[in-house]
DOGU-707357 format. One record per residue (C-alpha): residue number from 0; residue in three letters; z negated, x negated, y negated. Coordinates in Angstrom, 2 decimals. Each point is the difference from the previous one (the first is absolute). Last residue first. Example, Ala and Ser with C-alpha at 12.3 -4.5 7.8 and 13.67 -1.06 7.14 Angstrom:
<atoms>
    nr   rest        pz        px        py
     1    Ser     -7.14    -13.67      1.06
     0    Ala     -0.66      1.37      3.44
</atoms>
This chain:
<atoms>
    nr   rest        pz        px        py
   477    Unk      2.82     -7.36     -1.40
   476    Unk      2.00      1.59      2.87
   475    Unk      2.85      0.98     -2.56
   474    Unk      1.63      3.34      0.39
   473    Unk      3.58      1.04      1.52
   472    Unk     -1.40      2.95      2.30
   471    Unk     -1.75      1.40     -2.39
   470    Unk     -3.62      0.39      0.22
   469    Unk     -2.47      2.83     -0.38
   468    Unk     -3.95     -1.63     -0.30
   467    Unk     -0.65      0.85     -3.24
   466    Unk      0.77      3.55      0.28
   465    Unk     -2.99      1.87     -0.12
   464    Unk      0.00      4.11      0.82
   463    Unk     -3.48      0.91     -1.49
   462    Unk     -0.93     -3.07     -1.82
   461    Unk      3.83     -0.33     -1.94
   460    Unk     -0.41      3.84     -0.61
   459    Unk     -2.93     -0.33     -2.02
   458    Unk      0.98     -3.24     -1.86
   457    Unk      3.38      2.10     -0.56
   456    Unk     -2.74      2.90     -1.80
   455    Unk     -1.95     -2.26     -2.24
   454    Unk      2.62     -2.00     -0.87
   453    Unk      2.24      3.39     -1.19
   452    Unk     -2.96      1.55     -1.69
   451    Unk     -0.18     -3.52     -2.11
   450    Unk      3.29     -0.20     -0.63
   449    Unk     -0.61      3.17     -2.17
   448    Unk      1.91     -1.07     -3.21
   447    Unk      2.77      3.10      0.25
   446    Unk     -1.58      2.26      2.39
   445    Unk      0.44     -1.11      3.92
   444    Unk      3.27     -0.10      2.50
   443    Unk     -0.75     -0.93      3.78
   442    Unk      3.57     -1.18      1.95
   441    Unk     -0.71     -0.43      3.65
   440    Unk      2.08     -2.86      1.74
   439    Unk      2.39     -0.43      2.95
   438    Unk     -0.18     -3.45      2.49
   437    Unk      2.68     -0.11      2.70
   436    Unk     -1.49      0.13      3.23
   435    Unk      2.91      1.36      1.91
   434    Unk     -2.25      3.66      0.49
   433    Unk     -0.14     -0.32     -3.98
   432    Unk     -3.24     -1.25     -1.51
   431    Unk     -2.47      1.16     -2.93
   430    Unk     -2.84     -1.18     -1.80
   429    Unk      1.46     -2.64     -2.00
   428    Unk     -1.36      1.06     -3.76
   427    Unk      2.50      1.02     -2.77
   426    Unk     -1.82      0.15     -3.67
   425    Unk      0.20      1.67     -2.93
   424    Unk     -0.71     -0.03     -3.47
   423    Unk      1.95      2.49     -2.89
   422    Unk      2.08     -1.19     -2.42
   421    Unk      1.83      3.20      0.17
   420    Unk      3.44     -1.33      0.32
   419    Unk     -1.42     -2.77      2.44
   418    Unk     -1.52      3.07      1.65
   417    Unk      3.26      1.98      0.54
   416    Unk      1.78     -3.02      1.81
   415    Unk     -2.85     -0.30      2.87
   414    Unk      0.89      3.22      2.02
   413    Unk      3.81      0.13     -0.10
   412    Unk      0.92     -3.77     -0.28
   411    Unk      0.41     -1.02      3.76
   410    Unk      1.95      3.35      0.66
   409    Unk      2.25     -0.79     -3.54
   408    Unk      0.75     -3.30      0.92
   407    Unk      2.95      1.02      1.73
   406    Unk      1.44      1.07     -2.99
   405    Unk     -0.16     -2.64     -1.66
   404    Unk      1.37     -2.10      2.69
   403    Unk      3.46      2.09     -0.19
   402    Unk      0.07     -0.07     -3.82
   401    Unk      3.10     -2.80      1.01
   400    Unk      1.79      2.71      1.41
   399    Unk      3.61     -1.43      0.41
   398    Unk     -0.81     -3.69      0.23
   397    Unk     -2.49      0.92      2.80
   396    Unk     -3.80     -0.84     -1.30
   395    Unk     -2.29     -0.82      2.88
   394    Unk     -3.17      1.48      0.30
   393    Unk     -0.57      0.76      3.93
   392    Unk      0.80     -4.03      0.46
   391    Unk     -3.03     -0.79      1.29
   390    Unk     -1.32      3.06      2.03
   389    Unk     -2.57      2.31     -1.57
   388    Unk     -3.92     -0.17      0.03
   387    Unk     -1.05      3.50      0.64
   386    Unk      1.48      3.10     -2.40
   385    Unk     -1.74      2.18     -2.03
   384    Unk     -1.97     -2.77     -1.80
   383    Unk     -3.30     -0.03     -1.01
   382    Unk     -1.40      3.22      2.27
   381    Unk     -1.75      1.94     -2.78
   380    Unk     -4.11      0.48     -0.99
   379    Unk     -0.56      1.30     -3.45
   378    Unk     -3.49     -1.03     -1.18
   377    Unk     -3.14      1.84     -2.42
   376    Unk      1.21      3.61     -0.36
   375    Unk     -1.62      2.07     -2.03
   374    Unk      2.89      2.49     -1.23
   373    Unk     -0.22     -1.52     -3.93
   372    Unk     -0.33     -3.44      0.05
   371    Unk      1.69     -1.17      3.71
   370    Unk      2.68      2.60     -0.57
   369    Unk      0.11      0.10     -3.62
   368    Unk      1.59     -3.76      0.58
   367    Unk      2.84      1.43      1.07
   366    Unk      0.78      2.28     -3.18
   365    Unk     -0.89     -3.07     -2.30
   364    Unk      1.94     -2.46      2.48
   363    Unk      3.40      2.40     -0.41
   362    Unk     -0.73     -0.06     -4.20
   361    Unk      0.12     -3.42      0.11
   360    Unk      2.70     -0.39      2.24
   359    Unk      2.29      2.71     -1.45
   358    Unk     -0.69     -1.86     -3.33
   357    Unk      1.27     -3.47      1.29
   356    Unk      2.95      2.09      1.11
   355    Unk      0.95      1.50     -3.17
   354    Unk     -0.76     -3.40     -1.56
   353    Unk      2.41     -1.48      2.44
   352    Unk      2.81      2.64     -0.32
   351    Unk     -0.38     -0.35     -4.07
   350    Unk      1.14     -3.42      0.28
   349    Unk      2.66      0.80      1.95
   348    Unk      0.62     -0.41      3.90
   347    Unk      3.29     -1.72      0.92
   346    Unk     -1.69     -3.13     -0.37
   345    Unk     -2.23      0.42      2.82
   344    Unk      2.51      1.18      2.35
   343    Unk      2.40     -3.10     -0.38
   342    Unk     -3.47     -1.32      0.22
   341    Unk     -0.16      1.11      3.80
   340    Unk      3.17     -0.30      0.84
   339    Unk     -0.65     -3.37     -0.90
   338    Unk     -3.01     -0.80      1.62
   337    Unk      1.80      1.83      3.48
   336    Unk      3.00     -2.50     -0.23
   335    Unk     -2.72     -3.07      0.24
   334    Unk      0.09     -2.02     -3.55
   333    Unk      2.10     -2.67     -1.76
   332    Unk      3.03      1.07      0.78
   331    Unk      0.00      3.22     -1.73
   330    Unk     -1.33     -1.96     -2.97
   329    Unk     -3.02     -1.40     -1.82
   328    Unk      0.62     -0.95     -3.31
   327    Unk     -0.63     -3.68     -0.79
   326    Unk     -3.06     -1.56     -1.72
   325    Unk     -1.52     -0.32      3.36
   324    Unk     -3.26      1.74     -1.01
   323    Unk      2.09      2.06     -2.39
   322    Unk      1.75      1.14      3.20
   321    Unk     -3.29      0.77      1.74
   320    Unk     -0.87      2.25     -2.83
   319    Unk      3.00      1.84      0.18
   318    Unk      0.19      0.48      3.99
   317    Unk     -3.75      0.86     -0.02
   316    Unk      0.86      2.70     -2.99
   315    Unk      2.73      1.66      2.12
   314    Unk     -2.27      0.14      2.79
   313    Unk     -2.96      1.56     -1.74
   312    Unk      2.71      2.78     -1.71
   311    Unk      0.45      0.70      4.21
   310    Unk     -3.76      0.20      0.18
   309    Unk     -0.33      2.28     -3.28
   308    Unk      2.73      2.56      1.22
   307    Unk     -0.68     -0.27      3.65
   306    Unk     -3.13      1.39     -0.28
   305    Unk      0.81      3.17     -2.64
   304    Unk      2.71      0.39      3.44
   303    Unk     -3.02     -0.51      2.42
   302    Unk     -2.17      2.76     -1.99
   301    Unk      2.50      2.37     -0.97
   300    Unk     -0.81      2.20      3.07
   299    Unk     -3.73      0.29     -1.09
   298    Unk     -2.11     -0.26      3.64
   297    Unk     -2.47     -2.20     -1.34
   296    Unk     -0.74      2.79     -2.48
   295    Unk     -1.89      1.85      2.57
   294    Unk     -2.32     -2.56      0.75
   293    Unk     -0.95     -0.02      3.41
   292    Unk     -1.91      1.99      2.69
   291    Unk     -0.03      0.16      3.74
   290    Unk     -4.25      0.03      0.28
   289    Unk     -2.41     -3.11      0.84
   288    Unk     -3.30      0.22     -0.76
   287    Unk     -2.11     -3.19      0.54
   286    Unk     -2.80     -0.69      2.88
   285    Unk      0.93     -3.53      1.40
   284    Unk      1.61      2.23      2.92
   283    Unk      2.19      2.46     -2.60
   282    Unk      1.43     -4.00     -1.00
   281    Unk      0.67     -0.59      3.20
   280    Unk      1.91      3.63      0.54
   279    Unk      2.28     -1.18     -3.17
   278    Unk      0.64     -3.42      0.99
   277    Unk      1.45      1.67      3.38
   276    Unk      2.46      2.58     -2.06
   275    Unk      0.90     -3.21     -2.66
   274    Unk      1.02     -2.20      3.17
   273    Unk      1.40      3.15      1.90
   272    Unk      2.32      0.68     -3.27
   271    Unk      0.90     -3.33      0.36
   270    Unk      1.19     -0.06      3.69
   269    Unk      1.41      3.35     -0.45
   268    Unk      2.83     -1.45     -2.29
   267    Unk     -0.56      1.80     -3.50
   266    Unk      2.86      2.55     -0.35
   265    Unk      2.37     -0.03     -2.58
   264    Unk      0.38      1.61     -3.95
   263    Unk     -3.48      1.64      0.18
   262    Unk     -0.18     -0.16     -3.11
   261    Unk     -2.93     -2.30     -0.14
   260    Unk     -0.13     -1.58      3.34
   259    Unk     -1.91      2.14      2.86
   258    Unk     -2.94     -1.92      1.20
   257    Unk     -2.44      1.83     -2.41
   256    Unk     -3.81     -0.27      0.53
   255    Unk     -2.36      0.55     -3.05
   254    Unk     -3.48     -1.20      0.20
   253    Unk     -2.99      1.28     -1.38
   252    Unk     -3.35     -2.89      0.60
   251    Unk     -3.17     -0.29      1.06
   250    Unk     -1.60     -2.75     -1.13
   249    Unk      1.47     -3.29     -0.53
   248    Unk     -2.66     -2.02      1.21
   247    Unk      0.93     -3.45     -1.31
   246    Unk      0.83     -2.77      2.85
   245    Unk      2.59     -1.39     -2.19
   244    Unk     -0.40      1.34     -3.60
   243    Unk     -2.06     -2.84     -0.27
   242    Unk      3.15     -2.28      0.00
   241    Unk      1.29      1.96     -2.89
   240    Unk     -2.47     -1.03     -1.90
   239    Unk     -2.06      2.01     -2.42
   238    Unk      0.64      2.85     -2.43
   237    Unk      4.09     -0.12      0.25
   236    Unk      1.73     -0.39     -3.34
   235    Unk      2.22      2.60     -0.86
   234    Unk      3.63     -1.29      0.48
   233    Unk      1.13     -1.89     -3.73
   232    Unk      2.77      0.31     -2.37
   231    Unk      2.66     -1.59     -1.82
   230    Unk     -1.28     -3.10      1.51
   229    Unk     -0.18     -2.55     -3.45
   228    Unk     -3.20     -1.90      0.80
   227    Unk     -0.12      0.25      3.73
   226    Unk     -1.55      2.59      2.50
   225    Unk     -2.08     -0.11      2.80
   224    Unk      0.55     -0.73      4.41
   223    Unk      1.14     -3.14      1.45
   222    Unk     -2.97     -0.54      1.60
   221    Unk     -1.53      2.64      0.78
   220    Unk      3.14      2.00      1.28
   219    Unk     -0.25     -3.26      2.65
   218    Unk     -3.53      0.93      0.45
   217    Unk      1.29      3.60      1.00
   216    Unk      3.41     -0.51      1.79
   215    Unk     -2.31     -2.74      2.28
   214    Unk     -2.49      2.34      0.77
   213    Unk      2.10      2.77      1.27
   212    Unk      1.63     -3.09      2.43
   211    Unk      3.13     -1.66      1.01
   210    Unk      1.43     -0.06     -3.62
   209    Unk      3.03      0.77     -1.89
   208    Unk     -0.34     -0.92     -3.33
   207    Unk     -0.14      0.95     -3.56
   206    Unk      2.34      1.75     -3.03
   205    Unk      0.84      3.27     -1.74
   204    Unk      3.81      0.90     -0.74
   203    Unk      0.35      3.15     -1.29
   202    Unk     -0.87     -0.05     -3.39
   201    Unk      2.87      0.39     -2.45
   200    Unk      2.51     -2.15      2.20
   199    Unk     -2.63     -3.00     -0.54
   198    Unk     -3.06      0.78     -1.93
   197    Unk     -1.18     -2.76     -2.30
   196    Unk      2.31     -2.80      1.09
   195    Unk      0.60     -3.61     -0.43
   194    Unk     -3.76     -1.30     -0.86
   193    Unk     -1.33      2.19      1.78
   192    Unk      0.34      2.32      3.11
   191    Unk     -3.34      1.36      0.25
   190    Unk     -2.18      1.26      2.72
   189    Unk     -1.12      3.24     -0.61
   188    Unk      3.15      1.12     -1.82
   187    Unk      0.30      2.84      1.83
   186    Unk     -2.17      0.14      3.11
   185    Unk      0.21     -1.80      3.03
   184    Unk      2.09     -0.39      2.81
   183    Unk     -1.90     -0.79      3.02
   182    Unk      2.15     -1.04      2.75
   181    Unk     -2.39     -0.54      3.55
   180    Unk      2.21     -1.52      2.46
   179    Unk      1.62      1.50      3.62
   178    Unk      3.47     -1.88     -1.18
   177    Unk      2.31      3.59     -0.34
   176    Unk     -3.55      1.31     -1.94
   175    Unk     -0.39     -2.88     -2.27
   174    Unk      3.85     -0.06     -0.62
   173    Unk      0.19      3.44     -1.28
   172    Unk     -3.31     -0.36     -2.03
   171    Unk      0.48     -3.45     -2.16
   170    Unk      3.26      1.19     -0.72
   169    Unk     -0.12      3.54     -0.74
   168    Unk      2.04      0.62     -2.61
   167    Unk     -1.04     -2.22     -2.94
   166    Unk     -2.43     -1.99      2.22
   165    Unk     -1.34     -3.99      0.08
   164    Unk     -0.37     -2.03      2.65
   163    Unk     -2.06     -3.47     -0.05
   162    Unk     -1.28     -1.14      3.46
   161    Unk     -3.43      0.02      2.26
   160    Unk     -1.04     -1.31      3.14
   159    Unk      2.72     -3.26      0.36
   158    Unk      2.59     -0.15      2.47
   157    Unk     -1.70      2.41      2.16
   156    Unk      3.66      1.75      1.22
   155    Unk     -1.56      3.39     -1.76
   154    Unk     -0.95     -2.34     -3.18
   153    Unk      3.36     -1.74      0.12
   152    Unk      2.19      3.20      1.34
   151    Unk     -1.84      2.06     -3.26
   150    Unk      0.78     -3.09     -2.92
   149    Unk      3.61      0.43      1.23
   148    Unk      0.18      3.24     -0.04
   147    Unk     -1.40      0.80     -3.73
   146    Unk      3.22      2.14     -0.87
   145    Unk     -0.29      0.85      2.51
   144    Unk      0.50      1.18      4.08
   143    Unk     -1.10     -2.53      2.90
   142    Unk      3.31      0.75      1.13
   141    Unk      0.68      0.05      3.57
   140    Unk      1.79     -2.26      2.32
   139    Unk     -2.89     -2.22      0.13
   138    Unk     -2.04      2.60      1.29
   137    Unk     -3.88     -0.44     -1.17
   136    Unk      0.88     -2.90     -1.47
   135    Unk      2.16      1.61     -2.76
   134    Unk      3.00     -1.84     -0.68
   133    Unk      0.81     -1.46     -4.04
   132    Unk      3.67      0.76     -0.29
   131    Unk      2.08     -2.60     -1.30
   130    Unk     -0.67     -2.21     -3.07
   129    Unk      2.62      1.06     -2.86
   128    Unk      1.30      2.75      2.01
   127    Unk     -3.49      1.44     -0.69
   126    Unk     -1.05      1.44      3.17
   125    Unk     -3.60      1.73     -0.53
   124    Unk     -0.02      3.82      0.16
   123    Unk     -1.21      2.57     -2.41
   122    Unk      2.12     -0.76     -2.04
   121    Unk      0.02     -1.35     -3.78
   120    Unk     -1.94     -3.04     -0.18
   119    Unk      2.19     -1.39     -2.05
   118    Unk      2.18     -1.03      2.46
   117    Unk     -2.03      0.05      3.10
   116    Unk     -3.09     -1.70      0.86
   115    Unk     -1.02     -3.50      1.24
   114    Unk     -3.08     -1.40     -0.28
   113    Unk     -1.19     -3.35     -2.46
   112    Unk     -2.42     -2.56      1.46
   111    Unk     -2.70     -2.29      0.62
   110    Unk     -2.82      1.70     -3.05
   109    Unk     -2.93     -0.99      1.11
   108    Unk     -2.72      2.99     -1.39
   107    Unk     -2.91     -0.82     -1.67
   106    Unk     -0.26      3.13     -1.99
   105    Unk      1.08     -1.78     -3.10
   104    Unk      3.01     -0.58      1.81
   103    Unk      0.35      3.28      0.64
   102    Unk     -0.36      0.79     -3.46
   101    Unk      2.49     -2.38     -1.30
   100    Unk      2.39      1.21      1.94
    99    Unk     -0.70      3.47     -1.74
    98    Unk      0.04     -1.22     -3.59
    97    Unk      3.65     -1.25      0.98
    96    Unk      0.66     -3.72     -0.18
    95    Unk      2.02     -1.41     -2.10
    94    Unk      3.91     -1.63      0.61
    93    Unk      1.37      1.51      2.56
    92    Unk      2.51     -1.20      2.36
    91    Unk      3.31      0.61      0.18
    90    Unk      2.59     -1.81      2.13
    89    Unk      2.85      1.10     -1.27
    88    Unk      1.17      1.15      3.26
    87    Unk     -3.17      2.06      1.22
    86    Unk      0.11      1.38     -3.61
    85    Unk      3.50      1.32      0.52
    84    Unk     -0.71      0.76      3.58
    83    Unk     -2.39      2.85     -0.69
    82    Unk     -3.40      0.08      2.81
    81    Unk     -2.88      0.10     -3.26
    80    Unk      1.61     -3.93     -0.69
    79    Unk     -3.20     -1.86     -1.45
    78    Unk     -0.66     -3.04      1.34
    77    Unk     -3.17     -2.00     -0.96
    76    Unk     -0.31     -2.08     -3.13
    75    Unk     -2.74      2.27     -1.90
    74    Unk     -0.81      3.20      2.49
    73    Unk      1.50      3.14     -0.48
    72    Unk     -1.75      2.52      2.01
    71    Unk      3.41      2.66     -0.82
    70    Unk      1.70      0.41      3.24
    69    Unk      0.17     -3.08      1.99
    68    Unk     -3.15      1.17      2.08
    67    Unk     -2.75     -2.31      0.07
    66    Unk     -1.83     -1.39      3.12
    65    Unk     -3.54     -0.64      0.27
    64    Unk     -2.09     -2.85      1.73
    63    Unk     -3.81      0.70     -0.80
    62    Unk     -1.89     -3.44     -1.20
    61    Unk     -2.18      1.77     -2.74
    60    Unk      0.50      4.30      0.73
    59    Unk     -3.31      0.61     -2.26
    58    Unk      1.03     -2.83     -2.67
    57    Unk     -1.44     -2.85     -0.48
    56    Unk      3.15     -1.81     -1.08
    55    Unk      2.05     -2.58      1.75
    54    Unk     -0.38     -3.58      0.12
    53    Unk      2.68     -2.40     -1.10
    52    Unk      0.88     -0.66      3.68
    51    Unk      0.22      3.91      1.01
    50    Unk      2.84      0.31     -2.95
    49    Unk      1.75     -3.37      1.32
    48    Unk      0.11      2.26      3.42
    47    Unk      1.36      2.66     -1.17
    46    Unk      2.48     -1.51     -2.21
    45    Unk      1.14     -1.60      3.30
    44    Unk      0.53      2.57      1.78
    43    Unk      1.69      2.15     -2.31
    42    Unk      2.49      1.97      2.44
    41    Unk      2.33      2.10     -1.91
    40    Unk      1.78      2.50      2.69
    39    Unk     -3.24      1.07      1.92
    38    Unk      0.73      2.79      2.31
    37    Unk      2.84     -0.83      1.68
    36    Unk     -1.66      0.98      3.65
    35    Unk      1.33     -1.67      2.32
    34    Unk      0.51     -3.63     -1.58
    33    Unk     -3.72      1.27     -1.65
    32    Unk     -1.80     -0.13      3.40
    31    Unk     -0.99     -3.73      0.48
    30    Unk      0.82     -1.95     -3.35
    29    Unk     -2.02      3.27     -1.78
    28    Unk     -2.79     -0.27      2.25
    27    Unk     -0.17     -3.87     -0.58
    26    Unk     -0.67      0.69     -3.61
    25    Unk     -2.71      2.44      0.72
    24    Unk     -1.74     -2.68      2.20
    23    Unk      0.46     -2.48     -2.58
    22    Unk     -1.51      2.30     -2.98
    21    Unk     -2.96      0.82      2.09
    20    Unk     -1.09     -3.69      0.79
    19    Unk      0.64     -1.07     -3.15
    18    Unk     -1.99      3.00     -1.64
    17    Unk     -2.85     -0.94      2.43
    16    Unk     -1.74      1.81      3.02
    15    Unk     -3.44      0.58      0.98
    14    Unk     -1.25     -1.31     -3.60
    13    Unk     -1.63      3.59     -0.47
    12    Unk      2.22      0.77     -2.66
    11    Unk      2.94     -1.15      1.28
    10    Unk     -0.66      1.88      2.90
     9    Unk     -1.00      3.23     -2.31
     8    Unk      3.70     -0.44     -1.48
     7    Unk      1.75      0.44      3.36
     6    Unk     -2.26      3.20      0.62
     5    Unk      1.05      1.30     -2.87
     4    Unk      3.43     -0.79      0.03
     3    Unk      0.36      1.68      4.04
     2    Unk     -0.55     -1.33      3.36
     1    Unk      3.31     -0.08      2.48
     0    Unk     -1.18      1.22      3.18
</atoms>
């Protein structure tokens, strides 16, 4: 059994183990299983090991080796490429670090390593055709889902315990449940995105890890966790640590249960509706209430297209401000033919389309968010995906239906999508497996700045029905 951050960091502590001794180990992980894996794409070895040297901080995760996604994280004089050829080719790399990097370093974390995701982390799938597909170890021939995949097949593989993911879809969820991980995304704008950005794509995107463990997502929240000078606004601070949070009685608690996806536009495969269906009747054992109920609003049929509107104007603007990175336009050529179907999209929205869809959001997470404030319910429990891990190569973009992968995405999307537009937390837990043993999360959704309900209850479940000790059949020994 692969042990998790914490417990990595307590050996440090305790002088059973050093940050040396930790950071080789993880490094030799990555020369054994990452040829089959792709997961890391920007090994940084040696800049891990110079940063051990100089003495690293006393932070709570000091000596912990931890892999960062190459999707935002930017970290002075590392690669920087977010899965697009042009910047592959050019050779970018940044040139500052991002507040969050500096965080996790803060945190004690080594730092041996970038992840690979797909361009721009825009599917929910991980084959960039700048770096190959990234396989998941659970079933090599299957994806381990994005955009955070490759930071999910290196903790699921036991690479390292913990990596960097971030979410503007569903990205640290979808590939923590097709990877049998814990994906918390948290709250908007509860862990920020400065200097660069204030709220990227008007406030979807939220960022953290994937992690092995409940505790892990919550001292990791810890860390990284607060505003900076200049955030155009703060999440509601919590009143004590999140790590406390683990282990908390959470009371007794009202909890919707929907495994239908908003719409109803497909069915959800009945290996995840069983996974939300069995979560349900645990949670009814610890003593909560558990009724078919969701928000009403969540079924609004202009939600996906209101969606689409802001995420498509996203792409257009990631196109434009990687071009002025470059100092060149960025062209047909220079991109995957989904990315620019996907901005030709974008830019054939007005100015008044986005506003009219930034207001459909806002006024869409008001009516939502009535549901947990007004109708008394404390969690909304949903299968994370409708679909189980897919097949590599599900997502490919024919040249005449290059919006082909985009719409495939939609059955990963369906339940985590409308809470990045809400900037509401959630989190998928591995508590489910298919009769082929392919792992299948449980999506719980709290109140916007309630993390703390959400630890409370996935610490819970994570004592009732534990999962430490599930393996893949590609993991490390060690």
């Amino acid at each position: 059994m692969v042990i998790d951050a914490s417990e990595q960091a307590r050996l440090v502590r305790d002088g059973e183990a050093s940050a040396e001794e930790l950071l080789e180990e993880a490094i030799a992980r990555v020369e054994q299983l990452n040829p089959q894996l792709n997961a890391v794409i920007h090994p940084l070895f040696e800049q891990a090991r110079a940063a051990v040297s100089a003495g690293l901080p006393q932070g709570p995760f000091r000596g912990v080796p931890f892999l960062v996604k190459d999707l935002s994280c930017y970290m002075k004089d590392a690669p920087l490429h977010e899965g697009n050829r042009a910047l592959r080719d050019a050779g970018n790399m940044a040139d500052h670090d991002m507040w969050l990097a500096q965080r996790l370093r803060r945190a004690g974390f080594v730092i041996l390593g970038r992840t690979n995701a797909p361009e721009f982390g825009i599917l929910p799938t991980t084959e960039p055709l700048a770096y190959d597909p990234t396989h998941n170890p659970w079933d090599l021939e299957r994806s381990p889902c994005g955009s955070s995949g490759g930071s999910a097949a290196a903790v699921a593989a036991g690479l390292v315990a913990a990596a960097h993911a971030n979410d503007g879809g569903g990205s640290i969820r979808i590939p923590a449940s097709h990877c049998g991980l814990v994906g918390l995304k948290p709250t908007r704008a509860r862990v920020s995105q400065a200097p660069d950005f204030g709220d990227t794509i008007g406030g979807i995107v939220a960022e953290l890890a994937v992690t092995r463990s409940v505790r892990d997502a919550a001292a990791i929240l810890d860390a990284v966790h607060g505003p900076v000078p200049g955030d155009p606004y703060a999440a509601p601070p919590p009143a004590r640590p999140f790590l406390e949070e683990v282990g908390a009685d959470p009371g007794a608690l009202r909890i919707g249960l929907m495994t239908a996806p908003p719409g109803g536009q497909f069915e959800t495969h009945a290996e995840c509706a069983a996974a939300a269906e069995s979560a349900a009747a645990l949670l009814e054992e610890l003593g909560h209430h558990v009724e078919r109920a969701h928000p009403a609003a969540l079924e609004d049929p202009e939600q996906i297209a209101n969606f689409l509107v802001r995420w498509t104007a996203g792409i257009d603007w990631n196109l434009k401000y990687w071009g002025a990175a470059l100092g060149r336009e960025l062209g047909q050529d220079d991109v995957e033919p989904s990315t620019w179907a996907l901005a030709e999209q974008g830019r054939s929205h007005s100015a008044g389309d986005l506003l009219r869809a930034i207001e459909h959001a806002q006024a869409s997470s008001r009516r939502i968010a009535s549901w947990w404030a007004d109708d008394g319910f404390d969690l909304l429990l949903t299968p994370t995906c409708a679909e189980p891990p897919p097949r590599l190569g599900e997502f490919a973009a024919p040249p005449e239906n290059p919006l082909a992968p985009i719409m495939r995405a939609i059955p990963f999307a369906a339940f985590t999508s409308p809470f990045n537009t809400t900037g509401q937390p959630a989190i998928s837990l591995p508590l489910h497996e298919t009769a082929d043993g392919l792992p299948v999360g449980v999506h719980l959704v709290a109140a916007y700045g309630r993390e703390d309900l959400l630890l409370r209850v996935a610490a819970q479940l994570e004592q009732a029905r534990p999962w430490a000790d599930r393996s893949p059949p590609l993991q490390a020994l060690a």
